[in-house]
C-alpha positions in Angstrom: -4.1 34.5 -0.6 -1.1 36.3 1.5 -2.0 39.3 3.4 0.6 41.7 4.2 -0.1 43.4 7.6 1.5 47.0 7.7 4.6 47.3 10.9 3.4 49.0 13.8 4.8 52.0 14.3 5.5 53.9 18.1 3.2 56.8 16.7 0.3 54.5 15.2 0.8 52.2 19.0 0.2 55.6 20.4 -2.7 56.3 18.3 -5.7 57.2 20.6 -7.8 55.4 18.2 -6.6 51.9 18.4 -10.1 50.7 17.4 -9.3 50.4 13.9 -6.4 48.1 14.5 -8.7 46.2 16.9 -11.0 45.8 13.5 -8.4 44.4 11.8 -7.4 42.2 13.2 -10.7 41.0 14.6 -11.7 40.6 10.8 -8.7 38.9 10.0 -9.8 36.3 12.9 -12.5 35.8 11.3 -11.0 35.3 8.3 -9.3 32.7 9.0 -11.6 31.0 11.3 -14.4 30.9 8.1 -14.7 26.7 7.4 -13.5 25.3 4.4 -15.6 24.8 1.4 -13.8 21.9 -0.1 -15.7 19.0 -1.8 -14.6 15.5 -0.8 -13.6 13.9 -3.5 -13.2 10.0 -4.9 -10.8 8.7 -7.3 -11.8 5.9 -9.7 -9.1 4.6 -12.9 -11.1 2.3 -14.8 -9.6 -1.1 -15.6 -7.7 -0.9 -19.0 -7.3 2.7 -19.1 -4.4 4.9 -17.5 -7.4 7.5 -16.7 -7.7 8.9 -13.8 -11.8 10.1 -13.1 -12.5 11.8 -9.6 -16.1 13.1 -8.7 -17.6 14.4 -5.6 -17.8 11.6 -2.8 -21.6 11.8 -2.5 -21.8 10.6 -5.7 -23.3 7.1 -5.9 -21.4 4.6 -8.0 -24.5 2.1 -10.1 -24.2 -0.7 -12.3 -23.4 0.7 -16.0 -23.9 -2.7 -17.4 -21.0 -4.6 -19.3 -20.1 -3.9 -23.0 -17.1 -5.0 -24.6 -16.3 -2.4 -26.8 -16.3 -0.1 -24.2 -15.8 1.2 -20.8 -18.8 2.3 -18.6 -19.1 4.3 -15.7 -22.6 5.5 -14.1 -23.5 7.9 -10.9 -26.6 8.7 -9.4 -26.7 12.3 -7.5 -29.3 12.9 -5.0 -31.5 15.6 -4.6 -32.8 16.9 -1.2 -35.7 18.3 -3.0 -37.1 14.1 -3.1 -36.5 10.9 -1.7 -37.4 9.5 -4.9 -34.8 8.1 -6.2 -36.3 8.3 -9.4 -36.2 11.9 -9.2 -32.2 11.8 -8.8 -29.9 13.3 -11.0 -27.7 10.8 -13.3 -24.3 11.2 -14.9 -22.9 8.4 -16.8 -18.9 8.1 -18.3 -18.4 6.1 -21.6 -14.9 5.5 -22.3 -14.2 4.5 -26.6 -10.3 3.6 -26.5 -8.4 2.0 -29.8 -10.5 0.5 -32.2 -14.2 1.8 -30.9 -13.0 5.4 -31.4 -15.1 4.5 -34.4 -18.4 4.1 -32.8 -17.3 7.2 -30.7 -16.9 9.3 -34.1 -20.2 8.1 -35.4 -22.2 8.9 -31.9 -20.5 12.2 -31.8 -21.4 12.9 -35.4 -25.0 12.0 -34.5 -25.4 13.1 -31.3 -27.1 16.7 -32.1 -29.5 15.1 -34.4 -30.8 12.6 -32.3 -31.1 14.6 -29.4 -33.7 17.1 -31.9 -35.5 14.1 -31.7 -36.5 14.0 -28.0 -40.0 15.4 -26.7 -39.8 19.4 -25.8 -36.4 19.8 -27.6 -35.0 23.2 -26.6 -31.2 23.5 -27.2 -29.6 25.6 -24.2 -25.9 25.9 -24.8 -23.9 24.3 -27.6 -19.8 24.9 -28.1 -16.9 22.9 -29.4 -13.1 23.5 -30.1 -10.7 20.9 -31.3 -11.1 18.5 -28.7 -14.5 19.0 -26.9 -17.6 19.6 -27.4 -20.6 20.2 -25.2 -24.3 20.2 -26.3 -26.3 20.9 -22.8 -30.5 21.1 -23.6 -33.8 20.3 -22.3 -36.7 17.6 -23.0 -39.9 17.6 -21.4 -41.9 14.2 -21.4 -45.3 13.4 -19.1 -45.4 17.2 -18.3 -42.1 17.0 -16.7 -38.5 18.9 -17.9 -35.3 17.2 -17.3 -32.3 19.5 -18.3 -29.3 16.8 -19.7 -25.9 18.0 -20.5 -23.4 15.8 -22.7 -19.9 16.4 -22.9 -17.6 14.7 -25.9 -13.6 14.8 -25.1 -11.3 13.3 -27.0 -7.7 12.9 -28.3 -5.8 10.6 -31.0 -6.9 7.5 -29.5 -9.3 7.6 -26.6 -13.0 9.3 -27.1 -14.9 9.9 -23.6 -18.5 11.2 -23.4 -20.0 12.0 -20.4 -24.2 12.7 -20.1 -25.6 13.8 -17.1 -29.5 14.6 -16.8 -31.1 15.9 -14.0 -35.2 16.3 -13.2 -36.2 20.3 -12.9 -37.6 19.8 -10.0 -39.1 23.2 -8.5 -38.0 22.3 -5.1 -34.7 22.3 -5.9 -32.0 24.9 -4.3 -30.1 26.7 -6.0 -26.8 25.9 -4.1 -27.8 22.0 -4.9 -28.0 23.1 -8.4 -24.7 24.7 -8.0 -23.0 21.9 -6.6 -24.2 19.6 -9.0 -22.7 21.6 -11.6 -19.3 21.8 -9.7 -19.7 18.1 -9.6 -19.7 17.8 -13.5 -17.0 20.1 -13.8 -14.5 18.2 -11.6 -15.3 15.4 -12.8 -14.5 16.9 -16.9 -11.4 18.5 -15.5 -10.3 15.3 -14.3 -10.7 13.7 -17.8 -9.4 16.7 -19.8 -6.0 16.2 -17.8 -6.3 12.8 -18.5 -6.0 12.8 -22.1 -3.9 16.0 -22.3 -1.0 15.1 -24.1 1.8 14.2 -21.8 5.0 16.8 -21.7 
């Protein structure tokens, strides 16, 4: 953001009130003196693929496992609420390229269905559009909610679905809430621009 200071003119330097100017540029100190805000960011491009992923640096990479038919990506996200590391938040990246879009159609197609299927089912947001969709819901299981959000890009020949769950734990802060969300968004830009189609 510019800001456009007005010219000083003789009259206004004359001004017996200079204390507004004083303000001014006191506040516009300030301003610029406020600390940046900017997550630090990783880059990861998974072997095979020309996609680019990025995600918050605190962001724990974890062993997805190894599957042939696909590409697997898994993060654990701490939350200051508990050391548990059980209680961490989790998002995993599946990556269907070629021949398993396939199995990404038919886990798409499913995907709504089997999630009605989880203890304490409540659907919380659901949208889609030609080359997402997003299907973000709760389950509750030993008296416990964990709110899970699962994402489902795609274009021609690369399907990507991305779940991340995190514990409602009542401890939690709002702001880690916040950037945990920001988190999943980066990380979903990142892929949309991925798979855009190229100019």
């Amino acid at each position: 953001m510019f800001f456009r200071l007005p010219s000083l003119s003789r009259s206004a330097l004359r001004c017996r009130d200079a204390r507004g100017w004083s303000r001014l540029f006191v506040m516009l100190a300030l301003i610029g003196a406020l600390p940046g805000y900017a997550t630090e960011l990783r880059n990861f491009r998974p072997r095979g693929t020309s996609l680019d992923i990025t995600v918050p640096v605190e962001w724990i990479p974890v062993d997805a496992g190894s599957d042939p038919d696909r590409i697997q990506l898994a993060f654990q996200v701490r939350n200051p609420a508990s050391a548990d590391n059980a209680q961490a938040a989790n998002v995993g990246v599946v990556i269907f390229v070629g021949e398993a879009m396939v199995t990404f159609r038919k886990t798409r197609g499913e995907a709504t269905l089997d999630n009605t299927r989880f203890p304490g089912y409540v659907e919380l947001e659901h949208s889609a559009n030609d080359s997402e969709e997003a299907i973000r819901y709760q389950i509750r299981k030993d008296e416990k909610t964990t709110v899970i959000r699962e994402n489902f890009l795609w274009n021609a020949d690369t399907g990507i679905i991305v779940v991340a769950s995190a514990p409602d734990l009542t401890a939690t802060s709002a702001e880690w809430k916040q950037e945990y969300a920001r988190g999943i968004d980066i990380l979903l830009g990142s892929l949309r621009r991925s798979i855009a189609p190229k100019p």
